[in-house]
N, C-alpha and C positions, 0 to 999 in steps of 0.2 A: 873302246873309249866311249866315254860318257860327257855329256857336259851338261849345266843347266844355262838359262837365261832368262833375264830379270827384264821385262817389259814392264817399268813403273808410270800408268798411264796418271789421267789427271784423277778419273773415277773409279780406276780398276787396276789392280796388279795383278801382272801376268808372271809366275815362274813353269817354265818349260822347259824338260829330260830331253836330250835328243841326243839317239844312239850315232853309234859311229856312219851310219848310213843316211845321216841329217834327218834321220824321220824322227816327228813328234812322238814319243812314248807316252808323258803325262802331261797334264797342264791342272794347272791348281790356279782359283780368281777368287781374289779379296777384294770387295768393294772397299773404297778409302772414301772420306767423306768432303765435300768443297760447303766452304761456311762461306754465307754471305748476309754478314751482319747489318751491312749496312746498303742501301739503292746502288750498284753498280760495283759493288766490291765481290771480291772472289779469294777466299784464304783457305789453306790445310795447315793444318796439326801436323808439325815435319817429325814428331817422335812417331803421333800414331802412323803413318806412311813409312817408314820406319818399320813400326811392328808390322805390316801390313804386308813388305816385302820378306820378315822371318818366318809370318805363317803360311807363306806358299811356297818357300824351299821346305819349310819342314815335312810340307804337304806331300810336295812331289819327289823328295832324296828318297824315301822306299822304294820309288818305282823305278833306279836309274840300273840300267843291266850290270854293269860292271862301277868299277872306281870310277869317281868324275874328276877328268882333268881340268879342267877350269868352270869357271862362273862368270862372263859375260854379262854387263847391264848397260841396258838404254832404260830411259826416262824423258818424262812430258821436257819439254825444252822451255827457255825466257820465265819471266819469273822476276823474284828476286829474294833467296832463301837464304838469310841474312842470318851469322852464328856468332861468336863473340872468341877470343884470344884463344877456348880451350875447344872450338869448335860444338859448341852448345848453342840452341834458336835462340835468337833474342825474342823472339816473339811469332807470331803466325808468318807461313809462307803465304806472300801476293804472289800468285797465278799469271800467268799469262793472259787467264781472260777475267782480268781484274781493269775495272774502268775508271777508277778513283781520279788517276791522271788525267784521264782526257782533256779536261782546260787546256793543261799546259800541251800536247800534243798538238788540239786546236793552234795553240798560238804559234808553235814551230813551222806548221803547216801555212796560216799567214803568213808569218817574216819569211819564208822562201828558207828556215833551215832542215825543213826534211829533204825539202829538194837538192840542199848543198850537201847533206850528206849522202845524199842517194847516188851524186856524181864519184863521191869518193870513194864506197862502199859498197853501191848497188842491191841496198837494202830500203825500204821503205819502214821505220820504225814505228808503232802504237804503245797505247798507254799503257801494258803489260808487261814493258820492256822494261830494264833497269835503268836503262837512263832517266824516264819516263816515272816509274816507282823511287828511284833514289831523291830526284827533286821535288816528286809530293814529301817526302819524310824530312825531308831536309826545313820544308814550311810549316809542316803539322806536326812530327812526332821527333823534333831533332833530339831528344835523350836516347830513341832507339838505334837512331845512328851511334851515338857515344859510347856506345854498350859494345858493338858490333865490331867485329875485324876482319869479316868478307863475306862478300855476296856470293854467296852459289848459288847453284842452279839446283833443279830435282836430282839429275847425274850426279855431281857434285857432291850434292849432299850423303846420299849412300854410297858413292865413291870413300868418302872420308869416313862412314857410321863399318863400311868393309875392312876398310886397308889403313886408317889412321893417315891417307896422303890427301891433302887439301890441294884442291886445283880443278880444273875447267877444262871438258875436250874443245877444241876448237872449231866445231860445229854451234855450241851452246856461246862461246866467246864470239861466234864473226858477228850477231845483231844485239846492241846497234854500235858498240866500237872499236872494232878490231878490221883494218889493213888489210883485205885479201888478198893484197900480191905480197906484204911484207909477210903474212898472217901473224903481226905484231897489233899493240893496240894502237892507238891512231893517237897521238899529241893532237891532232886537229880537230879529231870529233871529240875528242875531251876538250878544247876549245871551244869547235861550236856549239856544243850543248850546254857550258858556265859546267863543266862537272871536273876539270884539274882535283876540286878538291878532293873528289871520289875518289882517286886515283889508287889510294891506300885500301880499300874496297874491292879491286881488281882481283880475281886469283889468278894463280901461276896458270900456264896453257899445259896442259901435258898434251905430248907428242911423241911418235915414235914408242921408242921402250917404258918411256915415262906411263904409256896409260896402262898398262900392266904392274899391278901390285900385287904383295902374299898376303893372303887372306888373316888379321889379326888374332891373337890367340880369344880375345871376347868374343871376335865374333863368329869365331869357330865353334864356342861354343855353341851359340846360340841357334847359327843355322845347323850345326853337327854336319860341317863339314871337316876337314885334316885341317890344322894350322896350316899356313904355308900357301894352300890352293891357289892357285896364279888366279884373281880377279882382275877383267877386262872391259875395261869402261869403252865403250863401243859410243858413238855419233848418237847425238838424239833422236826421239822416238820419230821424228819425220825422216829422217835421214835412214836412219837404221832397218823404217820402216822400207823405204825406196829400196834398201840394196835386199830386202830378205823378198821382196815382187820380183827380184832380176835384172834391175833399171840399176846399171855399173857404169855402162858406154855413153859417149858421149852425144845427143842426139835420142835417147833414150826416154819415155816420159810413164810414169802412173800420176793413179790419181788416190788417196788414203780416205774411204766411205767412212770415216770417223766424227767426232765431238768437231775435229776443225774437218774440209773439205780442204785436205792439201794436195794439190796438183806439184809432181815434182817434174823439171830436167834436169841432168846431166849437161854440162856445159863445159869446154874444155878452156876457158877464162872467164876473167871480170869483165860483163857488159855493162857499162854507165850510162851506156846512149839510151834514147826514146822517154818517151814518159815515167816519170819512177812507179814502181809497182813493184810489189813481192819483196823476198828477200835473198841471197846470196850466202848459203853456207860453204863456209871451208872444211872441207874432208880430210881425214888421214891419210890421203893418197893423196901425189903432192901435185900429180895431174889435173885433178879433175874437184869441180866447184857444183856444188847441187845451189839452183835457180828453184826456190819454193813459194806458194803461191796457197800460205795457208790461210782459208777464210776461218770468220766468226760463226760462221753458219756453216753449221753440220748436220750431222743424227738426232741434235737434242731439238731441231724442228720436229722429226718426227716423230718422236717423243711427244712431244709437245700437243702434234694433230693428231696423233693417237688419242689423245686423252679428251681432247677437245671433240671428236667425234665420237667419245664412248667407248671405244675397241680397248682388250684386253693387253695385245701384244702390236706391235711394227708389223709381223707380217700377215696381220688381219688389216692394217691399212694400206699395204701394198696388194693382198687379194681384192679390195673394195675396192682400189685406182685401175684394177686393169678392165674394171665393168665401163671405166668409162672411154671413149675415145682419141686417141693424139691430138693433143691442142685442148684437150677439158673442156669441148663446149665452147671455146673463149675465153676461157677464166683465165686468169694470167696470176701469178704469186709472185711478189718478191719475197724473199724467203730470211730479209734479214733482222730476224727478231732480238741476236745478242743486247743487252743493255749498251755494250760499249760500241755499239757501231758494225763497223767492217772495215777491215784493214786492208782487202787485196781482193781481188785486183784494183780497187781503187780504196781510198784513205778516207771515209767520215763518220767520225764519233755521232755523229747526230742520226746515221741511216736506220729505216725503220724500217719492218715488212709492211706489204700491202696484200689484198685482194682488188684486184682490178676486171669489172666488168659482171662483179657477183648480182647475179638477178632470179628472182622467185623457179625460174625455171632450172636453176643448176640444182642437184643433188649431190648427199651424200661421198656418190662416190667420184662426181667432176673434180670437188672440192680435195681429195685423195689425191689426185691424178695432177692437179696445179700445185700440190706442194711438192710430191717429186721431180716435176717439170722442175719447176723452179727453182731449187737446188740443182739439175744440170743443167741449165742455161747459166747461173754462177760456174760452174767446171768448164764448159765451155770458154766463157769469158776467160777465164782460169788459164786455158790450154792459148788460146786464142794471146796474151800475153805474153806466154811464152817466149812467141815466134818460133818456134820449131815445127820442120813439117816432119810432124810423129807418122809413121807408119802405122802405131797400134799403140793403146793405150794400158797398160798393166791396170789391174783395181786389187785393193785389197781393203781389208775394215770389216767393221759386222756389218756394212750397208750391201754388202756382196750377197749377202744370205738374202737378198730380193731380186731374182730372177730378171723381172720385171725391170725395177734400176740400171740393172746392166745393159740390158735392152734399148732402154730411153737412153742410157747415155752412148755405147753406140750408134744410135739414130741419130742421135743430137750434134755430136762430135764428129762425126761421119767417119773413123775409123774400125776396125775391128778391139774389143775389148778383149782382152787375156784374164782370165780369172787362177789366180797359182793356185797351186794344191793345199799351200800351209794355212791352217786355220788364223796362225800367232805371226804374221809377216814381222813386225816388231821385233818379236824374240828372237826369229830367224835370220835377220840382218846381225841384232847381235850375237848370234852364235858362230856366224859367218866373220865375221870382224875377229870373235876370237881364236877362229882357226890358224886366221895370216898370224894376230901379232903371236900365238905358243907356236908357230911354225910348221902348222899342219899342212898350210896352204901358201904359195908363192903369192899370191894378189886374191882382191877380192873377184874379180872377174872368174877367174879362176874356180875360183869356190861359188860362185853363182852357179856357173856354166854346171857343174858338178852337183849341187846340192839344191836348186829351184828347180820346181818341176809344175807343167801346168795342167789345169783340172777341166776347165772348158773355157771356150771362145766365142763371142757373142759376137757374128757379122751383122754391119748395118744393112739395113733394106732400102732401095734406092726413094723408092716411092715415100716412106718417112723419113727419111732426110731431107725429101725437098720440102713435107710439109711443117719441119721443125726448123729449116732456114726460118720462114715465115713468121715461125713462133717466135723464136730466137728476135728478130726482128724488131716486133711487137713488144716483147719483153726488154729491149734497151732504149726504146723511144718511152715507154710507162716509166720507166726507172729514172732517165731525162724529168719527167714532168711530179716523180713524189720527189724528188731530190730537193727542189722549191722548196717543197711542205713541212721537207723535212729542218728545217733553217727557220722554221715560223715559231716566233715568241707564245708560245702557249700561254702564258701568264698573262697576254692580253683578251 
């Protein structure tokens, strides 16, 4: 047995062979392109994302051993990829990390209704969200609403470009208006948010046998797959990504070294209590709720200080961080440079990265070493939200290919890191997903236990733990005092 899986990230499509022994055979990456036409907007091309997912099965189907029994896909999650009666874009997909919203998000945050729905829901919503994107379009572009007759998601949308079936896994449906204990959508938060009218917008949830369709005769062409091939729309790329690390149980935590820095748990119900923070996916498993905690701040910082320091590649700016010492000299980074803020662990459109404490005497490579810091002092916070005492923290992402990272964040987080062995954790969840629903596998657990396997573990050292308490420390009392600045009318 053969299978592929389709990890459609926001910047990169993944299709990966994995033989009947769950190991990776091929992997074939299409860069897909994110348009930002305008200061804090984030749009794709959903045909080219589209083409983008037929040129990596076409890539990898040579290499699969045998006939492939299914095709499996997860995809970037939130959004708002809006098609019209015969399932055709009305216009560009808004992204998840599209900021156009934020006013209105801003104002929901005032009047106490992220908080009302945080009690009902156990989600913290931002401006990337559809509730968030349908009431900018509703102000600014209401002809493209007129056009449209539902919002999907990235899943969604190649879900329906696969199989001709239109609908939503309910991973991609729980934020920000879907019921976690109904895992209906909520009459309330389509109240609280003034969006009843949307309602006609909503797609159908598939569940159960429903997320398994046969693969269309087009688009058998296209990938040269069999008509018929059973396609397996699998949990979004965070979810998907959790269960292909081995984090299934409940208590359970990784962290995804990706574009976002999503720290996930396993939770085995809806928590409403404490501060609202992160969000609350509902799983296809009727047990168990993944608790996620995806920041705006990821990889594309260091991207970012790559470039800003001259270096060619990331892991020439993680060799230049390790010349410098735990704690950087004192440099301290907040590290939240997204346009639209930061959503989690806490919620403000307006947050900005800082350097704190930068003086003639830091170099090159302190200034290295405070931008990784500072990205896990966010994971921490991250994990630290949670409230679960993790044992051990799963990582996966391209931020794993830095030794070093995994290092600092066990130090940081004071547990042992787990590094898996799959390069594609994404495609691996949903390969795993498609095991249960063609009935290869009783549970996902199941198929974790069976099919993840781990590469190496990074314990923490006691003596940098204490001195990253410290950091850690420092880094939330700076973050206290630019938060002010961050709220200052520049235009005066």
């Amino acid at each position: 047995m053969s299978a592929i899986a389709v990890d459609a990230g926001t910047s990169l499509i993944k299709a990966v062979v994995f033989d009947e022994s769950g190991r990776e055979v091929a992997v074939a990456r299409h860069a897909t392109e994110v348009r930002r036409p305008h200061p804090g907007w984030a749009e794709q091309d959903m045909t080219a994302v589209w083409r983008a997912v037929v040129a990596a099965v076409n890539e990898v189907l040579p290499s699969a051993p045998d006939d492939v029994r299914f095709l499996a896909l997860t995809a970037q999650g939130d959004g708002c990829w809006l098609v019209d009666d015969r399932g055709e874009p009305t216009g560009p997909a808004v992204l998840w990390s599209d900021g156009r919203a934020a006013p209105q998000v801003d104002a929901w945050l005032r009047d106490g209704v992220v908080e009302s729905a945080f009690r009902i829901n156990g989600s913290v919503g931002f401006a990337g969200l559809p509730h968030a994107v349908l009431t900018w379009l509703r102000a600014h572009d209401p002809e493209r609403l007129a056009t449209s007759a539902t919002a999907l998601t990235c899943g969604g949308w190649l879900f329906f470009r696969l199989t001709g079936v239109v609908g939503v896994d309910h991973s991609d449906a729980s934020v920000p208006l879907l019921d976690p204990r109904s895992r209906t959508y909520s009459p309330e938060l389509l109240s609280l948010f003034d969006l009843e009218w949307a309602e006609r917008l909503l797609p159908p949830i598939l569940d159960g046998a429903d997320r398994s369709a046969p693969l269309t005769a087009h688009a058998a062409g296209e990938l040269g797959l069999p008509e018929g091939t059973p396609v397996v729309l699998a949990p979004y790329d965070v979810a998907a990504t959790a269960r292909g690390t081995g984090t299934t149980t409940a208590g359970q935590a990784c962290t995804i070294l990706g574009t976002t820095l999503c720290t996930n748990v396993v939770q085995p119900e809806v928590d409403t209590s404490g501060s609202p923070a992160g969000l609350t996916l509902v799983l296809d498993s009727a047990s168990d709720l993944l608790r996620a905690f995806p920041t705006l701040a990821g990889t594309e910082v260091l991207g970012w200080a790559t470039e800003l320091l001259d270096l060619r590649h990331p892991s020439e700016l993680s060799a230049l961080a390790e010349q410098a010492p735990p704690g950087a000299d004192g440099l301290t980074f907040l590290p939240y440079l997204s346009p639209a803020g930061e959503r989690v662990p806490f919620l403000d459109t307006k947050a900005r990265g800082t350097f704190w404490g930068l003086s003639l005497e830091h170099g090159r490579d302190a200034v290295a070493r405070a931008v990784f810091e500072g990205l896990t002092m966010v994971i921490k916070d991250c994990v630290l939200a949670a409230d679960v005492d993790a044992t051990e923290l799963r990582l996966c992402g391209g931020g794993t290919n830095s030794s070093l990272w995994c290092e600092i964040i066990a130090d940081v987080v004071g547990v042992p890191v787990v590094r898996p062995a799959d390069a594609e954790a994404g495609a691996k969840g949903a390969f795993l997903t498609g095991l249960v629903a063609t009935g290869v596998e009783p549970d996902i657990t199941t198929a974790a236990r069976r099919y993840v396997h781990t590469e190496r573990t990074y314990d923490p050292d006691p003596e940098r733990v204490q001195r990253y308490h410290e950091v850690y420390a420092r880094f939330r009392d700076l973050r206290g005092i630019s938060a002010r600045g961050w709220h200052r009318d520049t235009t005066q």
